[in-house]
N, C-alpha and C positions, 0 to 999 in steps of 0.2 A: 504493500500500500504506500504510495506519495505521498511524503509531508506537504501540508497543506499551506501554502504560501502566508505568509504573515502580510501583516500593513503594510504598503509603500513607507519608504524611510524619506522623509522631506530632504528633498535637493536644497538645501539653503546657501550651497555656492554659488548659485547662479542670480546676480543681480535683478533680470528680467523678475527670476518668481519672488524673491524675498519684497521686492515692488510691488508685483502683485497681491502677493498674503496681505501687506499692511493697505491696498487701496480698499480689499473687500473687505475690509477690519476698518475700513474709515480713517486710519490711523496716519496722523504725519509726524513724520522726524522732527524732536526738538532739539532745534540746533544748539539751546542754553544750555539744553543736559549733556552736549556732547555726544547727539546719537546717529550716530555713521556707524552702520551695522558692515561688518567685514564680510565679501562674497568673493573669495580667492580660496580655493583647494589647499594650492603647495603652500601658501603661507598660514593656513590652517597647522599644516601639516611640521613647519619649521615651529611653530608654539607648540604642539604638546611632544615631539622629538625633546627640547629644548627643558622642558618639564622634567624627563626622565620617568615617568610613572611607572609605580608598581602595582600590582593587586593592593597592598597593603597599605595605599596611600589615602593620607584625607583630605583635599582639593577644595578650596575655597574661589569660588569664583564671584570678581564683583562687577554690575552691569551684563548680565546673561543673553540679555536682550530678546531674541527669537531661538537662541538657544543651539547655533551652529558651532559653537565651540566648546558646550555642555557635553553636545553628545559626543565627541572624540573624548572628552574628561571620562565619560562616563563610560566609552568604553575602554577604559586602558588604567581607571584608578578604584580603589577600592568602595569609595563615598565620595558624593560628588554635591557641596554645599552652592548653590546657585543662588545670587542674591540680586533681586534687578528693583529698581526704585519706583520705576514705570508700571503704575494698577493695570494699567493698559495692555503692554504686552504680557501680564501674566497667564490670561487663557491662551496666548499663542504660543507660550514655550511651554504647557501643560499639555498642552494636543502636541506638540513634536516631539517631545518628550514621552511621551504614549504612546502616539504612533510607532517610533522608534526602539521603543520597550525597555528604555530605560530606568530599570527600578529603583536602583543606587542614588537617585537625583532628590536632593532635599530642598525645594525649592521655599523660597524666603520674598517675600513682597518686604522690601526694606533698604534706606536707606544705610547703606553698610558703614558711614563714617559715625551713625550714631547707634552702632550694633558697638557693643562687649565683646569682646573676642573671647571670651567664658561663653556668650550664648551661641558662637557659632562652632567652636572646638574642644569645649568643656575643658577639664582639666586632664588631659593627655599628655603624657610623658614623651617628651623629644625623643628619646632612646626607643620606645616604642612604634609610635605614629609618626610621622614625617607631614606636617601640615603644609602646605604647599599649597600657594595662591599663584593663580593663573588668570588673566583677564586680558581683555581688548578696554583699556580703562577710558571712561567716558572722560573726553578732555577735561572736563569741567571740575574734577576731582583730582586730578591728577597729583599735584601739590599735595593736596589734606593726604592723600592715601599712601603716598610715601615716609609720610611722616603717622600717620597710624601704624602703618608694616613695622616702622624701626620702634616703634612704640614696645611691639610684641615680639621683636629680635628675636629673644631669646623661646619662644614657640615654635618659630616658622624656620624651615628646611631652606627653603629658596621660592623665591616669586619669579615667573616670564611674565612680563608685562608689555601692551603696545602702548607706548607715548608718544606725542609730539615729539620730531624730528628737534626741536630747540633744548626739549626736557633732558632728553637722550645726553645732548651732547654737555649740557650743564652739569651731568652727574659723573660722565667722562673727564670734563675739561683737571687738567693739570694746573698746581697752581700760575695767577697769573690772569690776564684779564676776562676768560671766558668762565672761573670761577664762582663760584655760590654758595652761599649758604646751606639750602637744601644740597648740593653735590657733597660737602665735609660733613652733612648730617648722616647721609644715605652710605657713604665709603667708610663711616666707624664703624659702623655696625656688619657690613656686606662687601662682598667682592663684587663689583659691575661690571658683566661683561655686552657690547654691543652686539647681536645677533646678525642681525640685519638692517636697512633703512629698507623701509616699505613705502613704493606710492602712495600718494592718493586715491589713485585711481580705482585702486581695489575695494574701495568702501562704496556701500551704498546709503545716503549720496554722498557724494565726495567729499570731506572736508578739504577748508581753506589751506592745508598745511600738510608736508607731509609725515608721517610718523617711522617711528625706529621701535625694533623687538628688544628690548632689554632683558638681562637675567642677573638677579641678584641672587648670591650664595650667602647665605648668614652666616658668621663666624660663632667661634663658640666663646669668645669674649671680644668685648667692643675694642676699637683700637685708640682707648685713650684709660690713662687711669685716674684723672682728675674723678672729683663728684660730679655726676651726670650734669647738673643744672649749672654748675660756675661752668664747664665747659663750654658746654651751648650759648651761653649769655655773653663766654666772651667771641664764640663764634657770629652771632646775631651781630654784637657792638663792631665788630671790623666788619662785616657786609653794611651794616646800616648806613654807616656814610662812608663807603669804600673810596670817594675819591680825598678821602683826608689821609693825613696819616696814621701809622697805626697810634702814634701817641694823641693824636686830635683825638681817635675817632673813640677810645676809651677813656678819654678827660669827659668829653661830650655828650657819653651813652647814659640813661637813667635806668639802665638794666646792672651796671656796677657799682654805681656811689660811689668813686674813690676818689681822695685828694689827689693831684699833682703829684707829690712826694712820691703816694704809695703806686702810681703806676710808673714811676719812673723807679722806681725800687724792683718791683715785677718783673717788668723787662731788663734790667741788667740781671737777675737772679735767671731769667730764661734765655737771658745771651740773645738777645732779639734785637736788633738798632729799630726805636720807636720812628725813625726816619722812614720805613717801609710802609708798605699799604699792606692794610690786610689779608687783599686777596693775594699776597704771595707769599704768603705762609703755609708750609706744608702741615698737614696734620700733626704731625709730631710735634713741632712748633706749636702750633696751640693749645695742645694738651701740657707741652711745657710751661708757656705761660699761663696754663689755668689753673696750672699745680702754684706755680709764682704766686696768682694773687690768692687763691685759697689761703697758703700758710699766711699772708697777711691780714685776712681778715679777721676780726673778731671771732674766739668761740663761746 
């Protein structure tokens, strides 16, 4: 006897239908949320490659949207957490998602930057689970969600993510003037490697910009030993007015409070000429000088 053919599995690589599905669904792209839905096969295919998934993996996905990149999670990881912000497309990644039969999909009506990472991974041992987030991240979030990821370092395996082709190269850039903030936040915690730069063209509909596939690797300790918060504070006060020096631009910050004295004290203790600008500080460097002004502050 013949097995009995299952569901058609939704083509959702192909831009004509994923067009289609949202005109008969009424539904238009909001361009505020960042929604350029991906309809390219091989570049599907270079994201969950890049993933590495196992059976045993638990997959966070944020912005699911119709759910073409769900179902490769879903076939290649063990749970597959889908989180899309849009009420709207949730019946249309619930039907492809069924049609497709995929049971492992937990699907989340939710905005993910105001989700807990306890309600979407519960309290799962690193050594055990490997939580791993994977997305086509709606531009609009882009920023908040890298700085949530590093939030939870110490949970998360690794993230492949598509960003804005600028985001990309900010988290790349060496120090020096393509440097940033969010890039010395993103590199303590992860190794960034570039994948790919991805057109435009492969979204439906296009965004204004092109994007790049990024892959973070979490490390198993941050690359700074300062207290997390002087770190950062003194990271923020050298981007904040990066075109000062680095001694203007931590006289000037109301994120440090210090007198004259004590930051020219800091930077001779972190061997740093206050002559420089911030952004050509290597990491190590500013972990130096964060440890500098820590020992001076008050305990």
């Amino acid at each position: 006897m013949e097995d009995t053919p299952g569901p058609p599995k939704p083509r959702l690589s192909s831009p004509s239908t994923v067009r289609e599905l949202l005109r008969r669904h009424g539904i238009r792209p909001r361009r505020r949320w960042g929604q350029h839905f991906l309809c390219d096969g091989n570049i599907l295919e270079k994201i969950v490659t890049a993933a590495e998934l196992k059976p045993e993996d638990l997959v966070i996905e944020p912005g699911a949207g119709l759910g073409m990149l769900t179902l490769e999670l879903a076939r290649r990881a063990g749970r597959v957490i889908a989180v899309e912000r849009d009420p709207r497309l949730i019946p249309l990644l619930m039907e492809n998602l069924k049609a497709a039969g995929a049971a492992n999909v937990e699907v989340l009506q939710a905005d993910i930057l105001e989700l807990e990472f306890s309600q979407l991974a519960g309290d799962r041992p690193r050594a055990r689970t490997k939580v791993k987030v994977v997305g086509n991240l709606p531009y609009a979030i882009t920023a908040p969600l890298l700085e949530w990821l590093t939030a939870e370092h110490g949970r998360l395996a690794l993230a492949v993510l598509m960003v804005q082709q600028e985001v990309a190269e900010k988290l790349l850039a060496p120090p020096g003037p393509g440097a940033s903030a969010l890039g010395v936040r993103v590199r303590a915690f992860a190794d960034v490697a570039l994948i790919r730069r991805v057109p435009r063209t492969v979204f439906w509909p296009p965004p204004d910009v092109d994007s790049a596939l990024i892959k973070l690797t979490f490390l198993e300790r941050p690359r700074f030993t300062a207290d997390e918060q002087v770190f950062f504070k003194v990271v923020r006060a050298a981007f904040n007015l990066r075109r000062k020096t680095l001694r203007g631009a931590l006289q000037r910050s109301p994120l440090l409070k210090l007198d004259q004295a004590s930051i020219e004290e800091a930077l001779r203790r972190a061997g740093i000429e206050g002559t420089r600008r911030g952004e050509t500080l290597t990491l190590e460097e500013f972990d130096r000088l964060a440890r500098a002004i820590q020992e001076l502050q008050p305990q």
